[in-house]
N, C-alpha and C positions, 0 to 999 in steps of 0.2 A: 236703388230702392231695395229694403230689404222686408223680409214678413216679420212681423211680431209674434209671440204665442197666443195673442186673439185672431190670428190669420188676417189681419189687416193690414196692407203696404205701408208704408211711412220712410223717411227719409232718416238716414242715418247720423245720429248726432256724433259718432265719431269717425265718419268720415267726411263731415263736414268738415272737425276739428281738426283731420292730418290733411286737407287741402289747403285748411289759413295759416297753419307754419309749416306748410310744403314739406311734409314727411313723406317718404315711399310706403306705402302700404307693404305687406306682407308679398316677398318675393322667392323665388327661388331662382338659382343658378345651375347651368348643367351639371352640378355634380347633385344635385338635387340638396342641397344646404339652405336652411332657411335664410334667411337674412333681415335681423334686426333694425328698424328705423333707424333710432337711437339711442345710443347709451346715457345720457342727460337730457333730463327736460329742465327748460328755464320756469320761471314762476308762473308768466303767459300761458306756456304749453300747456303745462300741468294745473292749473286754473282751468283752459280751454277743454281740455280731457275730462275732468272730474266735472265741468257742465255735460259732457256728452255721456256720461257714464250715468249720470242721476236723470236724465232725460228717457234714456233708455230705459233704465228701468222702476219708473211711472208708470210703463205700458207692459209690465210682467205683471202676468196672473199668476206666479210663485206670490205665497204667504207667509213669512217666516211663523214657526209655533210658539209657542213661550209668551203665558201673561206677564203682567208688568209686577209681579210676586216672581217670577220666576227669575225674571232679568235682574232684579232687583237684589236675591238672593244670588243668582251668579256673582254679578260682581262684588257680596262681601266675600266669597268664596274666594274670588280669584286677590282680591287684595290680603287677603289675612293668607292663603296660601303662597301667594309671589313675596310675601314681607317674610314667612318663615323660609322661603328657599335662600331666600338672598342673605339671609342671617347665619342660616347654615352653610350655604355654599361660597361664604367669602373669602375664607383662607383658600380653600382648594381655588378656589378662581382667580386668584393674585397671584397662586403659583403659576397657574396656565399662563397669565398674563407676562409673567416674568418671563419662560422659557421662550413665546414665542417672542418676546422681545431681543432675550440673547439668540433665539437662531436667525431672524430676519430683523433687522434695525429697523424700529418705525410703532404707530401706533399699533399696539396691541387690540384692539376696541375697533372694529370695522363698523361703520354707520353707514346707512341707506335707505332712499326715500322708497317706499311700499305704499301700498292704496288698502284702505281698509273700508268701514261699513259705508255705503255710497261713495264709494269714491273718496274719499279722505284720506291726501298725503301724511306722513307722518315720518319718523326717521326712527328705521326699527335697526336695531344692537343685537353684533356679533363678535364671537371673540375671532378676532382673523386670522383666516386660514391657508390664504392666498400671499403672493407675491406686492409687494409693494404698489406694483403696476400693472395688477390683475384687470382693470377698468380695460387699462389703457392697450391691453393684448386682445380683448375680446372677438375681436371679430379674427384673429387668426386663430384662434380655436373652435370656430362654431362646425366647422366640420366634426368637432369629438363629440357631439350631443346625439345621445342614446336617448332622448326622452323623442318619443313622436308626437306629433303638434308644437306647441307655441313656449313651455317652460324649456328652461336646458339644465341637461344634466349629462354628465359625463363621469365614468370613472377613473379616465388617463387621462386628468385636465392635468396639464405642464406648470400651471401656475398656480398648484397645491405644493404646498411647503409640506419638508416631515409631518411636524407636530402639526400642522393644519390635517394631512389623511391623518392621525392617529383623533382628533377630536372630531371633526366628521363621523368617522364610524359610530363613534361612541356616544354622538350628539352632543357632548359638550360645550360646540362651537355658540350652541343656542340659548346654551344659560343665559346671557346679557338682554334676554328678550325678556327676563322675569322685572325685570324695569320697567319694562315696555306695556307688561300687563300691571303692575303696581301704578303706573302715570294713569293707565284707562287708554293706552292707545290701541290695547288687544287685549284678548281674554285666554285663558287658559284653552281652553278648547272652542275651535272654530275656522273657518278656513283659513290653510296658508294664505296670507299675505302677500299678493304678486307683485312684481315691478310694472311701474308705466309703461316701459317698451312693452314689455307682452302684454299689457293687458290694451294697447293701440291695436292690436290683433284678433283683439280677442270677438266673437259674434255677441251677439243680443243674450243668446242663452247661456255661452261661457260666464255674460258680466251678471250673472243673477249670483254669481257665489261672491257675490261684492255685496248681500243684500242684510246681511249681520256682519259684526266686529269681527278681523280677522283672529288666528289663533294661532297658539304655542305649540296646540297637535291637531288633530284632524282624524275623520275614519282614512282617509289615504296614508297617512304616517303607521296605522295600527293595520290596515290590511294590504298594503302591498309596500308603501314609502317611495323607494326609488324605482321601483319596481312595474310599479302603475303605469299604464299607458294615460298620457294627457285626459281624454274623453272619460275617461273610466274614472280619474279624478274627480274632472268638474260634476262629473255625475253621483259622486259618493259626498261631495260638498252640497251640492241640493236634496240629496238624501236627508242632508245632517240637516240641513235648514229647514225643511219642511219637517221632521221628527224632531227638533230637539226638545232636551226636556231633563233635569236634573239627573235622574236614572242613566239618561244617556251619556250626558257628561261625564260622569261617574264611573262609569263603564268603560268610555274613551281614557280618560283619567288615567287609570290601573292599569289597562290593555299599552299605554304608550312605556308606563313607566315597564312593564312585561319584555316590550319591544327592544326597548334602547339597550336595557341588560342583555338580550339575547343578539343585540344588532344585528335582527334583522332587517335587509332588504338598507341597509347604510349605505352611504357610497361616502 
């Protein structure tokens, strides 16, 4: 059983979800190393997950802000701003693609399945930075995660390529997600975008930042980025939800574009 933020008991729809495809919940090992369910969900899982996740939060008294003039105007914003990025940044981004193609053979274009507003899979685009068989190493690198709680993040991950840290620092790895907001599967600004595995982790109040469109930056990207302690995250994500508002946007906006040039807090 677990409490809601109306302090009533209720049963947890997503640990009902990793008992019918027999996931391990969230473990650790003597070396104190988190340990990941799993790295793929099948269509099932993630069906079974994304009811547990919109179940959950039914029973949140978070309200996101923003009338339907606001939302509305977001997203001509984020579409007529994602169609000029992608217009502008297509030469430079064919180059990226080409280099990392001649330094590691293989797709250029890394895709993967993230959860966005309730729970909605989606398959967000990265220029890739990793090893061919970054997936398939993950659990021998979960001891380099520097982030505490449930995301990872590391800055000596082995399955960073050159040109992968030189576009990481620089953000550039994230350009291909200007797609992602031109489709409508994210907005310019709004929560990062988690994976299934962590987000099978995650409490009742971490999945309230699941309760708008995810996003291309966030106040965690302009005030700390890699920097952030997990909790300090989820908490500056519900900040955002409960505040937003074009001004704010706006603000995130410019602050991100501030950040990337200065790379601060990149990994």
């Amino acid at each position: 059983m677990i409490t809601n933020s109306t302090g009533l008991e209720q049963t947890s729809m997503t640990e009902n979800m990793i008992t019918e495809v027999t996931i391990e919940a969230l473990q650790t090992n003597q070396e104190g190393i988190t340990q990941y369910p799993i790295l793929e969900f099948d269509e099932n899982a993630l069906n079974l997950l994304c009811t547990g996740i919109q179940e959950t939060l039914k029973h949140s008294t978070l309200k996101p802000a923003g009338s339907a003039a606001y939302r509305a105007v977001k997203r001509i914003l984020d579409v007529v701003l994602s169609a000029l990025g992608i217009l502008f940044l297509l030469i430079p981004g064919l180059i990226v693609a080409a280099i990392i193609y001649i330094e590691d053979k293989g797709n250029p274009i890394f895709s993967q399945v993230r959860l966005t507003e309730n729970g909605t899979p989606f398959r967000m685009y990265k220029f890739r930075s990793m090893c061919m068989d970054a997936e398939k190493r993950f659990e021998e690198v979960q001891k380099e995660n520097e982030c505490d709680g449930i995301a990872f993040k590391s800055k000596h991950d082995p399955r960073i390529t050159r040109i992968g840290g030189f576009i990481r620092k620089t953000s550039i790895d994230e350009l291909p997600q200007l797609f992602n907001v031109l489709k409508g599967d994210m907005s310019l600004i709004g929560p990062r975008p988690p994976l299934p595995r962590e987000v099978v982790l995650y409490t009742p109040a971490q999945m309230e930042r699941l309760m708008v469109k995810g996003g291309l930056s966030c106040i965690c990207q302009c005030e700390g980025r890699s920097d952030m302690a997990f909790d300090e995250w989820v908490e500056s994500d519900v900040r955002y939800i409960r505040t937003r508002s074009l001004g704010l946007d706006c603000k995130l906006f410019f602050s991100t574009i501030a950040v990337v040039l200065k790379r601060k807090g990149a990994r």
